[in-house]
N, C-alpha and C positions, 0 to 999 in steps of 0.2 A: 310736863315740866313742873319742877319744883316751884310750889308759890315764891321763895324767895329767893330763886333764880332770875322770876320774871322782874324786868326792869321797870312794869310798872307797878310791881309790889309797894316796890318803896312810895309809891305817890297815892294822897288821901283819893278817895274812888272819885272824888269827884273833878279831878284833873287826869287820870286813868286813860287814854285813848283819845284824848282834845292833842291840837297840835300846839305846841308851845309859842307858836306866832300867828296865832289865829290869822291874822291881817294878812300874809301869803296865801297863794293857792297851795294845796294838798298835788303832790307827784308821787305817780307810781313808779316805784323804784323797784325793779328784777333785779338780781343778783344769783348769776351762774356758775358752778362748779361744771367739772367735767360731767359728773353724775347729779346733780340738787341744782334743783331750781326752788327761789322763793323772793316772795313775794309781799311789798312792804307799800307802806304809803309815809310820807315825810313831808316838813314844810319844803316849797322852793331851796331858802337858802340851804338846810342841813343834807339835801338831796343832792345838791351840788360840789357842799364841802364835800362829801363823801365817797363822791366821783371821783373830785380830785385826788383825795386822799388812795383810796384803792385801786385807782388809775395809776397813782405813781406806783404802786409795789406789784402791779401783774396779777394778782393771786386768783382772780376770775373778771370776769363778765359781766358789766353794770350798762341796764339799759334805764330808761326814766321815759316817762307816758304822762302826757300830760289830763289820761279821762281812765275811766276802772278803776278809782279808788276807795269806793264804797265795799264794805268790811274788809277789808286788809289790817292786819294789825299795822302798830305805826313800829316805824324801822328802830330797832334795838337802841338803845344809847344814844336816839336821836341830839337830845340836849347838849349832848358832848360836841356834835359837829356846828354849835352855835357858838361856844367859845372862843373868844380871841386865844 
C-alpha cells in the first residue's frame, strides 16, 4: 500500500500503531466479506461503534475477540469511530 494511503501516515511515528484510549482494552476486531477475511485490533469503544455502524448497512461479517491482538494492525480510521 501507498505510504499515503496508510492512515497512520498522517500521524508523527511515535503515536503510529498506540491506540488512541490507551486507558481501554485493545479488541480484536474480524471483518468478513464473502471472499476476505481481515483482521484489526481497536480500542473497546471504536470496536463497538463500528459494529454498530456496519451492522446497520449489512455489508459483511464483524466478529470482536477479546485475546489475539498482538501484531494486528489497528482498524483503519479508528479515530473517526470515537467522534461524537
Amino acid at each position: 500500500m501507498h505510504p499515503r494511503l496508510r492512515p497512520e501516515a498522517a500521524l508523527p511515528m511515535s503515536l503510529a500503531g498506540r491506540s488512541p484510549r490507551p486507558d481501554e482494552p485493545d479488541i480484536h476486531v474480524t471483518v468478513e466479506f464473502s471472499s476476505v477475511r481481515m483482521d484489526f485490533v481497536a480500542c473497546l469503544t471504536a470496536a463497538l461503534v463500528f459494529i454498530c455502524e456496519v451492522g446497520a448497512r449489512r455489508l459483511c461479517t464483524v466478529t470482536i475477540d477479546s485475546e489475539h491482538c498482538a501484531g494486528l494492525p489497528r482498524l483503519p480510521t479508528e479515530r473517526l469511530y470515537l467522534l461524537p
